[in-house]
Each structure stands twice: as structure tokens, then as C-alpha cells.
C-alpha positions as CSV (number, residue, x, y, z in Angstrom):
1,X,-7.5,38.2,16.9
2,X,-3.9,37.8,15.1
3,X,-4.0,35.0,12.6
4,X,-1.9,32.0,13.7
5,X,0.3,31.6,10.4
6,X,0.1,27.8,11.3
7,X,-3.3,27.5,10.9
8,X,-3.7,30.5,8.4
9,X,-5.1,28.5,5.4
10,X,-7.6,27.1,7.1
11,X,-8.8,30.3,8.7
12,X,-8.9,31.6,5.2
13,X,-11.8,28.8,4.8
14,X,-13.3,29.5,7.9
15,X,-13.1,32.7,9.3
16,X,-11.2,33.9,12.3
17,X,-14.6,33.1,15.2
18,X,-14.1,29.4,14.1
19,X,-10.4,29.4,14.2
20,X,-10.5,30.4,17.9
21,X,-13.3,28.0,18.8
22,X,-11.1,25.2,17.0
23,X,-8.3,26.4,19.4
24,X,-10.4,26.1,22.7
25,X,-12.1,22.8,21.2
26,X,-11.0,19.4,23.7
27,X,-11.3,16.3,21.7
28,X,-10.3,13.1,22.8
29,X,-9.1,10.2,20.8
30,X,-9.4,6.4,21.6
31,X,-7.5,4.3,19.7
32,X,-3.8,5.1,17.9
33,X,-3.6,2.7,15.5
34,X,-4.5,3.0,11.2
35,X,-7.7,5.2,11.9
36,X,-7.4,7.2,15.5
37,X,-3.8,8.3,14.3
38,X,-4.2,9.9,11.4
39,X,-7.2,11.6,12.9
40,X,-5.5,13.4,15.8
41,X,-2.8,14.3,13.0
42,X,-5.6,16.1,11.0
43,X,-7.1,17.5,14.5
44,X,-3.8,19.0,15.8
45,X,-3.3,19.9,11.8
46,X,-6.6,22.0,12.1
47,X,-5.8,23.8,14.6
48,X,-7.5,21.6,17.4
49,X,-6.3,23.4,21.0
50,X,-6.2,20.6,23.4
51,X,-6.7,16.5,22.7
52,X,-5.9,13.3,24.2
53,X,-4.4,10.4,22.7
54,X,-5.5,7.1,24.7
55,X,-4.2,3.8,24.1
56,X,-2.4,1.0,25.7
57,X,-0.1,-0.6,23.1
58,X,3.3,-0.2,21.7
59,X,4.5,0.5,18.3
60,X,5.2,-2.5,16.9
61,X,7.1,-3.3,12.9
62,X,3.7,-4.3,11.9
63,X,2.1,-1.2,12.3
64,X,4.5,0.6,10.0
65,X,2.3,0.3,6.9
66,X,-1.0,2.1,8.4
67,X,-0.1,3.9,11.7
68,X,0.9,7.3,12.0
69,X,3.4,6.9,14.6
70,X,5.1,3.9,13.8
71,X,8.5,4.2,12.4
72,X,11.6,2.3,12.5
73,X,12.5,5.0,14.8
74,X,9.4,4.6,17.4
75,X,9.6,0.6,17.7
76,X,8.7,-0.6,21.1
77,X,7.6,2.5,21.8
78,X,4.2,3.5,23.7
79,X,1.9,4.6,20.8
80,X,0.5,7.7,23.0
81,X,3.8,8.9,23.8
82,X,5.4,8.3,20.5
83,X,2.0,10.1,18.9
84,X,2.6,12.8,21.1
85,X,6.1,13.8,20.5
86,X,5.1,14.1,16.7
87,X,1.8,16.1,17.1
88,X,3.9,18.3,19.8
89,X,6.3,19.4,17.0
90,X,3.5,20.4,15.0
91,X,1.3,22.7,16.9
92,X,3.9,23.5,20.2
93,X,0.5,25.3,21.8
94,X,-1.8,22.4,21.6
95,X,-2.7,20.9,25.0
96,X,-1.4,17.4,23.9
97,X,-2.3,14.4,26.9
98,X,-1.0,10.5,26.4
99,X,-2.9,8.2,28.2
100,X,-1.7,5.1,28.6
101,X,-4.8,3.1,28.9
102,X,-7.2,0.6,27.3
103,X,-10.7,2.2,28.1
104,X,-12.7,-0.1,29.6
105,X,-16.1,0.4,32.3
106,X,-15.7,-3.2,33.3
107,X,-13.8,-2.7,36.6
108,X,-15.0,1.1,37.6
109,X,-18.4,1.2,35.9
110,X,-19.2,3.7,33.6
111,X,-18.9,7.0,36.6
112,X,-15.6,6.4,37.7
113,X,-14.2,5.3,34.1
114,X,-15.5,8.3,32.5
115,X,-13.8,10.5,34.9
116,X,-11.1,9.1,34.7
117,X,-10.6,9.7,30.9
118,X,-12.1,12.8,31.3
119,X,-14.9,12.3,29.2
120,X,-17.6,14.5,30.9
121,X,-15.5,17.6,29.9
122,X,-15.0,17.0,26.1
123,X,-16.8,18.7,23.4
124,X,-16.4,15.3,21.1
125,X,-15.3,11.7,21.5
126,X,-13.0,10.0,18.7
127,X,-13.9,6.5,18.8
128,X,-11.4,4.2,16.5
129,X,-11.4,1.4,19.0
130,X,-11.0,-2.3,17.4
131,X,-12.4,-4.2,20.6
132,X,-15.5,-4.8,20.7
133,X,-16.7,-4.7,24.5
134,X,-14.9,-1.4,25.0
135,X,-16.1,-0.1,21.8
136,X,-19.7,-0.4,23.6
137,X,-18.1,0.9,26.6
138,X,-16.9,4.1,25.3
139,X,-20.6,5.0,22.9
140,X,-22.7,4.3,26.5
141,X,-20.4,6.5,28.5
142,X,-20.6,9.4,25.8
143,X,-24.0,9.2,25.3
144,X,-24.2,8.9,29.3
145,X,-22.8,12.5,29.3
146,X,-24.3,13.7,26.2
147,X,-21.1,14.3,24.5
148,X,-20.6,14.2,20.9
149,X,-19.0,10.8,19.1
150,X,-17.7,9.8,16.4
151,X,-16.9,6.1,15.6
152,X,-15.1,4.3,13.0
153,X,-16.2,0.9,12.1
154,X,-14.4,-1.9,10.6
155,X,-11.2,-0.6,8.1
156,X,-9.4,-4.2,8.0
157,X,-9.7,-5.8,4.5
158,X,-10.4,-3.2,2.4
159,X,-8.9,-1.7,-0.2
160,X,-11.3,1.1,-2.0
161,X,-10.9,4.3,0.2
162,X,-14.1,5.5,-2.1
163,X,-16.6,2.8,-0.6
164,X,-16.4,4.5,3.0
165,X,-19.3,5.6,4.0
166,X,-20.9,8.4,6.7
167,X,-24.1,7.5,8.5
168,X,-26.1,6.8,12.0
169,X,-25.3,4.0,13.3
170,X,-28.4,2.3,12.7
171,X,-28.5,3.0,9.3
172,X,-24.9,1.3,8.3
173,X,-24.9,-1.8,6.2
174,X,-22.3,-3.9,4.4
175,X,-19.5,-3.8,7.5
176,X,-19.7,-7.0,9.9
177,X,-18.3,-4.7,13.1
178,X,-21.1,-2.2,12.1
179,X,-23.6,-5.4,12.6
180,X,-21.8,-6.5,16.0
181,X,-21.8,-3.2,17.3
182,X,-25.5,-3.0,16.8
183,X,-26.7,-5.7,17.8
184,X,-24.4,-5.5,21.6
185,X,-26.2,-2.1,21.5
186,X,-29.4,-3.7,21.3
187,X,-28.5,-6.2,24.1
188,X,-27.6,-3.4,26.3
189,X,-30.8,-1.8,25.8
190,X,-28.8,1.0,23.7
191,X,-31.8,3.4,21.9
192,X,-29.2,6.4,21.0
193,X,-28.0,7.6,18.1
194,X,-24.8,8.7,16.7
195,X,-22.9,9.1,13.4
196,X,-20.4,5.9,12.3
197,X,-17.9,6.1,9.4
198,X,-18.4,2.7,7.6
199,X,-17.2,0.8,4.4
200,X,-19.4,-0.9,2.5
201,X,-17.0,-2.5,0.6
202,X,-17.1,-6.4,1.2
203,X,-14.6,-7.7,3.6
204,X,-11.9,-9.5,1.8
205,X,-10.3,-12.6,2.4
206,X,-6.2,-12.4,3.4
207,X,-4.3,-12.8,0.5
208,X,-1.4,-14.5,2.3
209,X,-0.8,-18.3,3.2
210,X,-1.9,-19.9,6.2
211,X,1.6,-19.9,7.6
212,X,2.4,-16.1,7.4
213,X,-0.9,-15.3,9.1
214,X,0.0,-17.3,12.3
215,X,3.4,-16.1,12.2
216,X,1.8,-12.6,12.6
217,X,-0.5,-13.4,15.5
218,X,1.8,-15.8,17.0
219,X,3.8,-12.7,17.4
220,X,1.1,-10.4,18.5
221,X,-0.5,-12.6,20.8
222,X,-3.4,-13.1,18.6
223,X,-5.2,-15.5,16.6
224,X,-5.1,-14.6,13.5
225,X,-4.5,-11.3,11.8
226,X,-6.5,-9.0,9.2
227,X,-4.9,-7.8,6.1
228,X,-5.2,-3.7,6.4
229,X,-4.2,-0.7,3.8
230,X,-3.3,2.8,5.0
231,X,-5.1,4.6,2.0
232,X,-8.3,3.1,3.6
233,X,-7.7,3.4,7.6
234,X,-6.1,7.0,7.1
235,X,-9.5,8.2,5.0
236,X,-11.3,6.9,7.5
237,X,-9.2,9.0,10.2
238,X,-9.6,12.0,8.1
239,X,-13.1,11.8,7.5
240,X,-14.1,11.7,11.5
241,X,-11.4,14.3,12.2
242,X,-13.4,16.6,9.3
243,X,-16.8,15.7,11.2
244,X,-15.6,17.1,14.2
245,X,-14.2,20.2,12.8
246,X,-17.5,20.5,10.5
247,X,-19.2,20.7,13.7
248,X,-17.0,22.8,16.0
249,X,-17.4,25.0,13.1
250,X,-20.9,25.3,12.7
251,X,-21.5,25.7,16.1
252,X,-19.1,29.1,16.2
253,X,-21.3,29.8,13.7
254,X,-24.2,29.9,16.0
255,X,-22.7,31.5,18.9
């Protein structure tokens, strides 16, 4: 098979079997914002051949310090298409699908939701969701069709890019989400496993007065808002787009 000059380092790395199953790999990404961004970046970058970007919001100026997509250019934008256009110019060949969703089983049930996502045919599941409830949502209906995932945990208030951690789900301490997530797991009667990316570095408090804070979630419709760096949420997108490929990898190996 011709080398893809693209994608040619990497093959060097891999060998040419994984660079094809890489290119017939379907991966689909939940959540654009500081982690899921960067992560279909480095999917696309890797020579991933067909993903799907889902979220429901629109580029807003806050998200310029962490978010992929968000430019002064992309403002008011939808975060899928604006993701989209980018990852296009990148890798022309790669099946690239905006959904302009919030995924959620509430209303369809987990059958009907998962379809409509297209869930049951995907070899892995990105989850960098921030809400909780659809968080849950989206690890039951994976598990539900036995499809890999990979979930980020909480990246808000951290600073050291070195304290994230990889690890079952179960076994994650340090990260409040981590603890929420288990325990709504627990109270769905949730026994699965899966791997999480996690920092154990302890949640700091928001720098910034009182008054700047409800500025900012006066203006996102929100209660209060969580400080945030890009060197942390972008090593955290990079280390579940590396899981991914580790494993698509592996598994060519095998064949």
C-alpha cells in the first residue's frame, strides 16, 4: 500500500498494516471544548479515516484560551462546524461528521439515542463531556454496545499538565468529577469498567474576584465559572487521542 506522505512519520512508527487500520478506524468525539478538541485534532493528525465531532454550543471569546476551534475568526460560530472546517483542511480524505447535538438518553432512551449518534457502529467513543447526567448517558450506552470509551474527567482548575493521570475508572482518586461519576454509576447499578484520564492535582480555588466570576457566568448563562489552562485540557485531549490510536494499533497487530 503507497504511503500517505501526510501521515508518513507516523507510519514510520507504526508500520504500514496499522496505518491502514488507523484509516478505516471510526471514532466519535463528544464534547469540543479544551479536551474533546484537541483530541480529534491529534485523531485526524494520526491519520484517523472517519470521526464525528458532536456538540451543541457555539464558539464563544471565552473559549479562546483552551479550545481548538475558537478564534476571533470562529466567534458565534457552531463548535462542530467550525471544528470541522479546520480538521477538513488537514486530512481532505477523512470522513469528517458535525453533529449538532447535546447527547442525552433522557428523551429517546438509550436504543434510539445511540442510533442516532451512531454509536453501535464505532470502534471507540471519545467522552470529554462536562455534564454530568449525559456523561453517565454516554458510558451506559457504550458499554450497552460493547464499544470502546474513553473519558476525560475533570481538567478545570489545574495547572500541572504532569499530575494527569491514566486509570479504570474505579481506581481514580484525587478529581471530584471522577467521585460524582462513580458514584451516579453506582446508583445506576453501573458494574463496567473502562479507562478515565484524571488529574490528581487538587482542584484550585479561582484566582479572580467575586465580580469577574459572575460577569463570566452571567454571560454564559451559568452560575459561576471554573478557571481552566490549555496546557492541562489539551494534554488531556492528547492523551485519550494516543489511547485510541495505541489500541487501533495493537489490534492491527493481531489481525
Amino acid at each position: 500500500m503507497a504511503i500517505n506522505p501526510s501521515f508518513q512519520r507516523l507510519e514510520l512508527l507504526t508500520g504500514a498494516d496499522a496505518a491502514a487500520a488507523l484509516s478505516h478506524t471510526r471514532i466519535l468525539v463528544f464534547g469540543l471544548g479544551g479536551v474533546g478538541s484537541w483530541c480529534a485534532e491529534a485523531l485526524v493528525r494520526s491519520g484517523i479515516g472517519n470521526i464525528s465531532l458532536i456538540d451543541f454550543d457555539t464558539v464563544d471569546i471565552t473559549n479562546i484560551n483552551r479550545q481548538l476551534e475558537a478564534t476571533s475568526r470562529t466567534i458565534g460560530q457552531m463548535k462542530t462546524e467550525a471544528l470541522a472546517e479546520r480538521l477538513k483542511e488537514i486530512n481532505p480524505d477523512c470522513c469528517i461528521t458535525p453533529i449538532c447535538a447535546q447527547f442525552s438518553c433522557q428523551d429517546e432512551g438509550i436504543e434510539k439515542t445511540a442510533e442516532r449518534f451512531g454509536i453501535p457502529g464505532a470502534d471507540y467513543v471519545i467522552d470529554a463531556i462536562d455534564s454530568l447526567s449525559c456523561k453517565l448517558d454516554l458510558i451506559e450506552t457504550a458499554a450497552r454496545f460493547s464499544v470502546t470509551l474513553y473519558s476525560s474527567m475533570g481538567m478545570a482548575r489545574r495547572l500541572d499538565p504532569t499530575r494527569l493521570r491514566i486509570a479504570d475508572i474505579w481506581e481514580t482518586h484525587g478529581c471530584p468529577l471522577a467521585r460524582h461519576v462513580r458514584e451516579g454509576l453506582r446508583k445506576r447499578g453501573f458494574k463496567g469498567n473502562f479507562t478515565a484520564v484524571y488529574s490528581d492535582e487538587p482542584p484550585l480555588e479561582n484566582a479572580s474576584n467575586d465580580a469577574l466570576d459572575g460577569a463570566l457566568g452571567d454571560a454564559l448563562g451559568k452560575k459561576s465559572v471554573n478557571g481552566s489552562a490549555v496546557t492541562v485540557t489539551a494534554t488531556a485531549g492528547m492523551i485519550l487521542a494516543s489511547l485510541a490510536i495505541r489500541d487501533a494499533i495493537g489490534k492491527a497487530g493481531h489481525e
